[in-house]
C-alpha positions in Angstrom: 18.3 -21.3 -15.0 17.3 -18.3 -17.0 13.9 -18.0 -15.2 15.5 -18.2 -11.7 18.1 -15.4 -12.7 14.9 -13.5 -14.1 12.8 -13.9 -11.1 16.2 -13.1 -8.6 16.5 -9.8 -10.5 12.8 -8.8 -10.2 12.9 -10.2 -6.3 16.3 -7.4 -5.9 14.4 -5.1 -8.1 11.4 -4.7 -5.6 14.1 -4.4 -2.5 15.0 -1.0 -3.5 11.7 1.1 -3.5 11.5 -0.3 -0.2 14.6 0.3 1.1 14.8 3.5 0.6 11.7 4.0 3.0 11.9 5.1 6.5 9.2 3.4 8.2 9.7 5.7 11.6 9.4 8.4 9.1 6.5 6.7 7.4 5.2 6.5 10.9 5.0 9.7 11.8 3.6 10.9 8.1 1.1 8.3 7.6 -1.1 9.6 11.6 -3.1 11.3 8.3 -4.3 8.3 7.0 -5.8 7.0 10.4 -8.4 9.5 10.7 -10.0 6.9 7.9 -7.5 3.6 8.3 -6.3 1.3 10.7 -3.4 -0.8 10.6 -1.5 -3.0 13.5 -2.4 -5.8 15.3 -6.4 -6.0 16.1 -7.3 -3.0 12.8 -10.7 -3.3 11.5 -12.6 -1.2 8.9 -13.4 2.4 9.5 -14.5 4.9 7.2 -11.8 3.3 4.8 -10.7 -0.1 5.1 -7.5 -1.6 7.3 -3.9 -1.3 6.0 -2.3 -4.5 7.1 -0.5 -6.3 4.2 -1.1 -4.0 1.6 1.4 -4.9 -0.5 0.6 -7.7 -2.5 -2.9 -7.3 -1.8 -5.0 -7.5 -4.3 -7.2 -4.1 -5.0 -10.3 -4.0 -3.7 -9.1 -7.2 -1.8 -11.0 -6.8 1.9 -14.6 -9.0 1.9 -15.9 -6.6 5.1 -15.2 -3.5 3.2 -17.5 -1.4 0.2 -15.6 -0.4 -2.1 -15.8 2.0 -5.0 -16.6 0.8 -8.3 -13.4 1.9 -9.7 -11.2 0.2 -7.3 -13.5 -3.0 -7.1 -13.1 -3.4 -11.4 -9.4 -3.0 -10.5 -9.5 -5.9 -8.2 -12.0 -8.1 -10.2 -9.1 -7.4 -13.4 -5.9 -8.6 -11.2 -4.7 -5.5 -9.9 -2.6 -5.4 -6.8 -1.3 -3.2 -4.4 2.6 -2.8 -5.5 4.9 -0.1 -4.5 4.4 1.0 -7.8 1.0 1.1 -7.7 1.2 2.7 -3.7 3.1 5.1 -5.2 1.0 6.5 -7.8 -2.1 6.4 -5.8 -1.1 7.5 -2.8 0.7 10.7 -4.9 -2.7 11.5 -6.3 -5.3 8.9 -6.2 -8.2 10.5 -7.7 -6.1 10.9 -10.7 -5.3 7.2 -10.7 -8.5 5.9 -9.7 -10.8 8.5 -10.7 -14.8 8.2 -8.5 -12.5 6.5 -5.8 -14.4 7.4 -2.3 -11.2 8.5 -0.8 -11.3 12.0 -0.7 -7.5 12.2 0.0 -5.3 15.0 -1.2 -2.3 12.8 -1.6 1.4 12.9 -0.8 3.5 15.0 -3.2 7.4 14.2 -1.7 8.8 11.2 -3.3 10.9 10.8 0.5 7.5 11.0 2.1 5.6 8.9 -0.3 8.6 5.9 -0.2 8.4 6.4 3.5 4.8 5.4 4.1 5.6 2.4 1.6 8.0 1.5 3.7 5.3 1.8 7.1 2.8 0.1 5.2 5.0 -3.0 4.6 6.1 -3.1 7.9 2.6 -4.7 8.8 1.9 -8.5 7.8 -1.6 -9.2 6.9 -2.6 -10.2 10.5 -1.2 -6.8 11.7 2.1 -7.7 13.2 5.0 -6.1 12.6 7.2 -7.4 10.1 10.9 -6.6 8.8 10.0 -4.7 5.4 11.9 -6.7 2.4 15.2 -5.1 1.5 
């Protein structure tokens, strides 16, 4: 009983950071990323690799993509993409992953940063679109 009431709190827990995404928002700020990224239905690598179900994915987790040797130790150690962890790289990722390939500046806003969470999770694994958990 105690482990169910644990795991409920941590399942409401997550709801939040997503909830306070916009994913139209998210939309509109994340064009940026697809100069390097594709996500939606039929997304394949480009210079970086494809967005769809990011969230929950673990780092590093694409087989038809190269990946740095800092983000592929993360992966091979059992990190995964969280909000938590979106957040934090996608704020500043050389900083979090420093000799990652992505030469992106990063988002600074916290609204802007929780909005492209929210885009990102709008995409299931397969590239549908998907209601983002609340």
């Amino acid at each position: 009983m105690k482990l169910a009431l644990i795991l409920g709190m941590l399942a409401l827990s997550a709801g939040p950071a997503l909830a306070q995404g916009d994913v139209v928002a998210g939309e509109a700020k994340a064009r940026v990323c697809q100069a390097c990224h594709a996500i939606g239905e039929g997304a394949g690598t480009k210079v970086g690799p494809q967005l769809n179900g990011t969230i929950g994915r673990p780092i590093a987790g694409l087989a038809d993509y190269d990946y740095s040797a800092v983000l592929s130790e993360a992966g091979e150690s059992g990190m995964v993409w969280t909000t938590d962890n979106l957040r934090r790289y996608l704020r500043r990722p050389k900083k979090m992953f420093p000799g990652t390939k992505m030469s992106f500046y990063g988002i600074r806003d916290p609204q802007d940063l929780d909005n492209v969470i929210a885009y990102l999770a709008s995409f299931a694994p397969d590239g549908t679109r998907v209601e983002p958990p609340r």
